[in-house]
N, C-alpha and C positions, 0 to 999 in steps of 0.2 A: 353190644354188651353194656346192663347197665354202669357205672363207676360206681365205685367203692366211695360210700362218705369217709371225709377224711377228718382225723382227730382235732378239734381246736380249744383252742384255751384265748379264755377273754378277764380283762385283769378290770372290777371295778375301781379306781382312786379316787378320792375327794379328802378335803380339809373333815377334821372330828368334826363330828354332830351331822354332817352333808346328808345322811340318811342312806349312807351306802349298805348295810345290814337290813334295810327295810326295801330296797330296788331289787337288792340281790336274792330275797327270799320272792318276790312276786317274778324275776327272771327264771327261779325254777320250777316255777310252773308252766315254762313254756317248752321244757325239755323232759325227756323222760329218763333219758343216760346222765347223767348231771355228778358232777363231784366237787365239792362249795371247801375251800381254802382260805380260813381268814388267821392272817397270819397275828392278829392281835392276839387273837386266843391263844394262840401257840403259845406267842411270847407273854403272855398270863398265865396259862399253865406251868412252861417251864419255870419262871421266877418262883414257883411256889418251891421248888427242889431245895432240899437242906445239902446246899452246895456252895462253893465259895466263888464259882463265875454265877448261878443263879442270884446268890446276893449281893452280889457286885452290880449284874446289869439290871435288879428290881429296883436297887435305890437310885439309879440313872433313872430309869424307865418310871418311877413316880416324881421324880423335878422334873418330869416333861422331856427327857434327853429321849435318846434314838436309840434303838438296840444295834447290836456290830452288824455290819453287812454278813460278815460270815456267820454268823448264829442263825440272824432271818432264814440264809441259804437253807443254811446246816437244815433248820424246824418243815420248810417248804417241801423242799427234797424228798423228806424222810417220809413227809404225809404222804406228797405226790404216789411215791413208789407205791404206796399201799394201794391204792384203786385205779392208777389213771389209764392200766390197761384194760381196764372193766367197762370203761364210757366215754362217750363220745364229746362231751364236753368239761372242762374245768374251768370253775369261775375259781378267780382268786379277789377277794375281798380288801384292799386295802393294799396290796401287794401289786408290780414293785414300788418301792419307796425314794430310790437313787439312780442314775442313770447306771453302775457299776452293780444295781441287782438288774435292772432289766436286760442287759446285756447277757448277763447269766443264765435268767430266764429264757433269750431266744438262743441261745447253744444249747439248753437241754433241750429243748421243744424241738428246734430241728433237726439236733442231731438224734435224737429218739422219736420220733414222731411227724418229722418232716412238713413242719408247720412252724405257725409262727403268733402270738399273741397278739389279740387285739384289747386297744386302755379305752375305758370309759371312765369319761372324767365329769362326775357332779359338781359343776362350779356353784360357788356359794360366796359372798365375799368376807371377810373377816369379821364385820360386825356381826352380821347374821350368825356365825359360826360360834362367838361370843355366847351370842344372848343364848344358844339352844346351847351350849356347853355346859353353861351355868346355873340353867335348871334343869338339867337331866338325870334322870333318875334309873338305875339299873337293876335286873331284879338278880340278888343273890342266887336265885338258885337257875333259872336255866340262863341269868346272863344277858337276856336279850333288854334293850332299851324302853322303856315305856314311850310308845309315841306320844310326840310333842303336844299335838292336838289335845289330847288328855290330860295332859298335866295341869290343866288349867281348872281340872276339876280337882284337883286335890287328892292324887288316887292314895290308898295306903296297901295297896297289896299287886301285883304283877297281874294283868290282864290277859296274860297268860297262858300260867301256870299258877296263880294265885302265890307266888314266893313272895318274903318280904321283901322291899327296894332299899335301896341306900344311891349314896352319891360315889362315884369312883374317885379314889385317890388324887387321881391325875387330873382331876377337874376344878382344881383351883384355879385363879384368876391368873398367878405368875407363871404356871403350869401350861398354860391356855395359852399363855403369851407363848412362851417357848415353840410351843407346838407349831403357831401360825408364821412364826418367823423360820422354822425350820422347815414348813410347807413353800414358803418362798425360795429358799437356795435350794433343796435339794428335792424335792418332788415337781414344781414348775419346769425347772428343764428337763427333767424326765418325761414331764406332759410334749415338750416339745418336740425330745426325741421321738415318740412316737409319730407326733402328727406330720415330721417331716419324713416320714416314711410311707403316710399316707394310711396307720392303722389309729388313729387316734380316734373318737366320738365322745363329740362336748356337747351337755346337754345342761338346761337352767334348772339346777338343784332347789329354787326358792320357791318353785309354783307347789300347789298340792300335790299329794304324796299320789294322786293318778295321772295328775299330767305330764309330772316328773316321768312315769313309765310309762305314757302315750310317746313323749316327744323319746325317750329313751330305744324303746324294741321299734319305733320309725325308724330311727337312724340306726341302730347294731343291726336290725333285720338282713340291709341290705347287702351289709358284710358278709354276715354266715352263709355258711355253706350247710344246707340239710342234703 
């Protein structure tokens, strides 16, 4: 008898800028069941609520601070439920962030789904992460980043969907700092947790945006299970 493919969930994390929304979109094309979790959006969406924890955790969330662990949850969860018995794989984008969400993360998975998340981690080092923060440009209307590459042309419109671009809030210099120092204490050991469990894949986030996903689906391929 054939077996049954079983459910899995794999978590892209890198430092801002890493190009983790650019791996993550060329990863679903390699699946057909696919269901894409980025927990930034969430926590961008929500802050827009004319509510008084939304304006609380938006003016954190633009000095570069961290949103609660339980709000993350709370936004992840909520999505999850809505597709994740639909398909067979869920990427999560940026998520987890602290060793106390990834924990959380392998109780729901395996207690629902009897599995367990695998981390990809775009290493990049803080300088790099600097300079692509500092000129990145976002397009208001679908959101997505203008690649790096491009920017060097001077674009004035979204490449595409043709939206205008701006700069994000949270892309000041102090902001940046914030971030890269909060990627050291509380996302590094989370990187560790996993790899001493034997589910982690480190791959070199500096090379081109295809060798970044050569050296990326070499090494997750061998993990998944189809």
């Amino acid at each position: 008898m054939k077996k049954k493919n079983k459910f899995q969930v794999f978590c892209v994390i890198g430092k801002s800028g890493s190009g983790k929304g650019t791996q993550v979109e060329l990863l679903k094309k390699k699946f057909k069941d696919v269901f894409h979790i980025v927990l930034g959006d969430l926590l961008r969406a929500f802050i827009k609520q004319d509510n008084r924890i939304a304006r609380t955790v938006g003016a954190k969330m633009n000095k570069g601070e961290l949103a609660p662990d339980w709000l993350a949850d709370y936004l992840w969860q909520k999505e999850f439920m809505k597709r994740a018995g639909k398909v067979r794989f869920v990427i999560f984008e940026g998520n987890p962030r602290t060793i106390k969400q990834a924990e959380e993360l392998e109780d729901f998975c395996k207690t629902v789904f009897n599995s367990l998340p695998l981390a990809v981690y775009l290493n990049i080092s803080d300088s790099e992460a600097k300079r692509r923060l500092l000129i990145r440009l976002i397009c208001k209307k679908c959101k997505k980043p203008v690649p790096y590459k491009m920017l060097a042309q001077n674009p004035k419109k979204c490449p595409f969907c043709g939206g205008p671009l701006e700069k994000r809030k949270d892309d000041g210099a102090k902001a940046i700092l914030k971030r890269l120092v909060w990627f050291r204490t509380e996302v590094l050991p989370t990187l560790k947790y996993f790899k001493k469990q034997g589910r982690l894949v480190q791959v070199n986030g500096e090379q081109d945006v295809p060798e970044v996903f050569n050296e990326l689906w070499a090494k997750l391929s061998k993990k998944l299970r189809f």
